[in-house]
N, C-alpha and C positions, 0 to 999 in steps of 0.2 A: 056421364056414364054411357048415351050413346053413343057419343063419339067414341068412347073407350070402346065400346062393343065390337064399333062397326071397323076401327084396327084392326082392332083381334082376329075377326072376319079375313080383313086381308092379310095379315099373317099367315093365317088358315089358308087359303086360299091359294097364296105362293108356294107352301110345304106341298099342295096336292098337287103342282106343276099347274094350276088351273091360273087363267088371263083374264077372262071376263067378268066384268064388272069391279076390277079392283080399285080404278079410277075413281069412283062413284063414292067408293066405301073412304079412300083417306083423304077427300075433296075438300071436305070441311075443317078435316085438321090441319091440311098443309094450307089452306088459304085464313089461319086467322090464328097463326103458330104461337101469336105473346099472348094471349089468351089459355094457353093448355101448359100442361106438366111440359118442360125439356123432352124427356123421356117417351114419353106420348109421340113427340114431332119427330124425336128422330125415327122411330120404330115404322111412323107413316111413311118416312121419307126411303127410309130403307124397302119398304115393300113398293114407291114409285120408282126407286131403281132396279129393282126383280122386272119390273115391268118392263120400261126402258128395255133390259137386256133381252128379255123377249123378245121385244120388238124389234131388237138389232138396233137400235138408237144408241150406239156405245156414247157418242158425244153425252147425251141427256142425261144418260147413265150418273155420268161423272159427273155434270153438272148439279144434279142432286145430292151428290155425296158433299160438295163444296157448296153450295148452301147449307145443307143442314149441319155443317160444322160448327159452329158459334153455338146451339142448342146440341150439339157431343160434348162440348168441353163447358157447360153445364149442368151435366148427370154425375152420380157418384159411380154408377154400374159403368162393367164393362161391357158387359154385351152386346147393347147396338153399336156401341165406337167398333168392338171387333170386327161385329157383324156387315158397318160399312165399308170398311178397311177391307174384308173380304170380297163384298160385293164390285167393290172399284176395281181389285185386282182379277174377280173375273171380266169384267168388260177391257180392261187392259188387255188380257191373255188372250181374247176372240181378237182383239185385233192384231195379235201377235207383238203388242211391246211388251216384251217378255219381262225388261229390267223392271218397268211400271211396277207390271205386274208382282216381280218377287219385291221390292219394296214394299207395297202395300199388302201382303200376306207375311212379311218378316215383320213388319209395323203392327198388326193383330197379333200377331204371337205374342210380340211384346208386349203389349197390353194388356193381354188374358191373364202375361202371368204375374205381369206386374200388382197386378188387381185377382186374381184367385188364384196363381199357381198354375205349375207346369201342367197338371191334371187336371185340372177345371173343363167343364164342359165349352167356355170357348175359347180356352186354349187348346184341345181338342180339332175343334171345328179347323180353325189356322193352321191344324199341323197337315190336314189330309191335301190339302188345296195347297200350303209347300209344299209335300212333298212328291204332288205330282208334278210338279213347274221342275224341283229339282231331279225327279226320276229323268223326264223329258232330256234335262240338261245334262246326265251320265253319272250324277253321283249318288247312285244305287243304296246303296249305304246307311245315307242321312234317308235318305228318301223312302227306303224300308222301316228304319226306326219313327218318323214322323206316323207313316201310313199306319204303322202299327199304336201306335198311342191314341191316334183317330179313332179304329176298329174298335177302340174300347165302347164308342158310341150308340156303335151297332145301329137300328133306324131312328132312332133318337134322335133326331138333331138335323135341323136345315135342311136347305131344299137341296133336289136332286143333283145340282154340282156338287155339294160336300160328299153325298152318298155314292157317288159315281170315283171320287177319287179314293173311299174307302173301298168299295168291294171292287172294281173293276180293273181300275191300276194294283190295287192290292194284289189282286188276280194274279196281273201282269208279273209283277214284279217276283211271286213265289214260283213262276214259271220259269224265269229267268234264272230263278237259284237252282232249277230246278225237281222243284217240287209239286208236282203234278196234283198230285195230292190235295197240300195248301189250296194251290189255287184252284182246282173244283169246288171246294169246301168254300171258298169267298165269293163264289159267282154261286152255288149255289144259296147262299146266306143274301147276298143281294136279288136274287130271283124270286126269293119267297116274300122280301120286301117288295117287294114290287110288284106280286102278286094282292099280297096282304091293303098295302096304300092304294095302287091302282094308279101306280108310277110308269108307264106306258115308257116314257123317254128313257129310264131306268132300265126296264127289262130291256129295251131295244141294245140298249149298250152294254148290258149281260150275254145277249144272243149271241151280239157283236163281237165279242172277245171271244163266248165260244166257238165259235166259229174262226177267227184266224188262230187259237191255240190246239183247237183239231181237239176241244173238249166234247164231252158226250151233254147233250140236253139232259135236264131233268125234270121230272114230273112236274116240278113247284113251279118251271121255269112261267115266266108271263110270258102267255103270247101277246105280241102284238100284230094283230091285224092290219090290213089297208084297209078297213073303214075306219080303224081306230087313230090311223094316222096320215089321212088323209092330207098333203099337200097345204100350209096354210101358213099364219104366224108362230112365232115363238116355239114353243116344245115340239107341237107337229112336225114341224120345217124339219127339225134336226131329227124328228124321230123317224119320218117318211126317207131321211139321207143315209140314217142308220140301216134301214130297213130294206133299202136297195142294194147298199152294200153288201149286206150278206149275201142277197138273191145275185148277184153280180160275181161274187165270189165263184158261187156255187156253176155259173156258168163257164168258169171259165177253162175247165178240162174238157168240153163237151163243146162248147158255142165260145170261143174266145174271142170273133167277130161279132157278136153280139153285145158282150160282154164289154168290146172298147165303146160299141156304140153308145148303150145305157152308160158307163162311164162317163164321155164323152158328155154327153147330155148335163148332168148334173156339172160339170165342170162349165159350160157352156153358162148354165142356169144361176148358178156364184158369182157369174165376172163382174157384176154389175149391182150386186149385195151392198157390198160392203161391211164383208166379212171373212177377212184374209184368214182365219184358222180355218174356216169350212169349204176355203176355196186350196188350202192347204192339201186337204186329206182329202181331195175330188180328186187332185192330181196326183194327190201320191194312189192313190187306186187306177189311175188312168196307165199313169207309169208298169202300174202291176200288171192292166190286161195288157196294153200293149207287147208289151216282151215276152207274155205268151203267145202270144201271136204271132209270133216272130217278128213285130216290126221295132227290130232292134234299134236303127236307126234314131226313129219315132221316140222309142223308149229312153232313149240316151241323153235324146233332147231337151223332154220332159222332165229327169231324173235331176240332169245336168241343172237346169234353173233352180229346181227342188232345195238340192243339196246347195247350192250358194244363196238361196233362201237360210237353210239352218243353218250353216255356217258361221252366216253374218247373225243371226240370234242363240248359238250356244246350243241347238235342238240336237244335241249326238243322239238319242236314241228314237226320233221321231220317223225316221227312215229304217231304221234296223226294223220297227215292229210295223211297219210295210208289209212283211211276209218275205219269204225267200227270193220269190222273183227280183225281189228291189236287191235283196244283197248281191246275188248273182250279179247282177246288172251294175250296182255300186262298184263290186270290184273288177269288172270291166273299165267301167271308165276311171280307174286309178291306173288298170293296164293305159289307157289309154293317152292318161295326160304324162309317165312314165317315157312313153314310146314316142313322144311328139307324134300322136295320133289326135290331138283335142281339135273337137270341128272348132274352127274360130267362129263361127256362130253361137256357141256354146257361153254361156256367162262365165267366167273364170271359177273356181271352186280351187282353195288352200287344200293341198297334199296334206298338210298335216291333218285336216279333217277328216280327208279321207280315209287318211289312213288310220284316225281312229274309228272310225266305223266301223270299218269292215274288222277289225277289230273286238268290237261290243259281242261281249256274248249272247246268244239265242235262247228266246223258247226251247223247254226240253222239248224233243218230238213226240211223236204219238206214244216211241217206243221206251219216253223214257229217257232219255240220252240227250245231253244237250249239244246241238253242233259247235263243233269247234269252230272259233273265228278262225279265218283265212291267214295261213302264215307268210310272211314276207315271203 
């Protein structure tokens, strides 16, 4: 029963975004695993990969999932299978193997429903984290009806990844149809979560969205602080990246030179991580101030690797929701590779990509009105 306790603890503990001490708490179940329930070992094992992914350990990550499989396929429940299945495909996705990653989040689905049905709470969970992997990959569609089957969850359920791909992509995605509307209503529904929990990385990434969709704050919204997200491991890391971004943003009508430099910084501060989706979205922000700033050139270069980054992974709309600067800039360099203008320093990037891109439709704007993608 202690040891049942002190899971549960870290359970606990992972849903609050919190790191410390969770080692301690499933030490004794993961080191003497034929001794305890199946179900016991995987749940510990699941909350040492929560950690892991904190930590940026994606290898250990995984490595955890594949030990505790032989004690998965001795449970009757689905939950933890799901729940691993889920957790592998988010450390797959941070390091940008995107296919890993939808394998192992089409493999949860299956599971949940195999074992409770399409509407089950973890088939639920599986639908929101595909269909952000498939939002990312352009097929809007599938990727609204997942997100919405998730949303039945509301804060229910799993840690801040699961919550982040219901209300924040959710956001996205009703903005894109857009509906201005929906998606204040889903940012403000994840703000008050995150008020309510004390979800710091959550609210950060509610800020965050309102902020490139040119939405209005709301009272509920959580602030997060710079003491509260202070420079560090795991949830801080991404929240103090989130956190800047906005403040970066905001510089860049007024201090655009500032604005590459803070940029800059954080791109700088990723190379060496080892963590290709967060050194992903340093540059696609760097791309942004640069081309305000007019260093077109800079910007092209930047944009250029970007885009043969997602290309070779399938990411159509990871660039679109860049912000305008990027699409401008995007169909420039389609003028470009068009005109036999492409710097040959530039990495090659497939026309047909590009030309779906610039293509994808936008956030409505402030006014309401979604811009039209760019016509031939």
């Amino acid at each position: 029963m202690r040891i049942e306790g002190d899971v549960l603890r870290a359970t606990l503990e992972c849903s609050a975004d919190h790191t410390g001490g969770i080692d301690e708490l499933v030490a004794e179940c993961l080191s003497r695993p034929e001794t305890l329930p199946p179900w016991l070992v995987s749940v510990a094992a699941n909350a040492a990969t929560v950690i892991e992914i904190h930590r940026f350990d994606f290898d250990a990550a995984r490595s955890w999932q594949e030990w505790v499989l032989p004690y998965q396929q001795r449970i009757s429940g689905p939950f933890a299978v799901v729940y691993g299945h889920c957790l592998a495909g988010i450390a797959a996705n941070e390091e940008l193997n995107v296919a890993e990653a939808e394998r192992r989040f089409r493999e949860a689905l299956r599971v949940a429903k195999q074992c409770g049905g399409t509407h089950s709470h973890a088939a639920r969970l599986a639908c929101g984290l595909l269909g952000e992997l498939l939002y990312e990959r352009g097929d809007v569609n599938e990727a609204e009806r997942l997100i919405d089957e998730s949303s039945q969850l509301g804060s229910e359920g799993g840690i801040v990844d699961f919550m982040i791909a219901r209300y924040v992509v959710g956001a996205r995605i009703k903005a894109v149809r857009g509906d201005r509307d929906a998606a204040t209503q889903a940012l403000d529904e994840g703000a008050r979560a995150a008020a309510i929990l004390g979800l710091y990385r959550l609210g950060a990434h509610v800020q965050n969205e309102r902020s490139r969709l040119d939405l209005p704050n709301a009272e509920s919204t959580a602030r997060v602080t710079h003491e509260e997200s202070l420079v560090g491991e795991g949830p801080r890391e991404i929240t103090a990246q989130l956190c800047d971004e906005i403040e970066i943003r905001g510089l860049l009508a007024a201090h655009p030179d500032l604005a590459c430099r803070r940029a800059r910084t954080w791109v700088q501060r990723l190379q060496h991580q080892g963590r290709p989706r967060a050194l992903l979205q340093a540059n696609r922000l760097l791309a942004a101030c640069l081309s305000t700033a007019g260093r077109t050139d800079q910007a092209k270069g930047t944009l250029a690797g970007l885009a043969a980054q997602c290309a070779e992974l399938g990411l159509v709309r990871y660039l679109v929701d860049g912000g305008p600067e990027l699409m401008a800039l995007l169909a420039a360099l389609r003028d470009d590779l068009d005109s036999d203008r492409w710097n040959p320093r530039w990495p090659p990037v497939p026309r047909a990509f590009l030309d779906r891109v610039v293509r994808e439709p936008q956030p409505a704007s402030s006014a309401g009105i979604a811009p039209r993608a760019r016509p031939d």
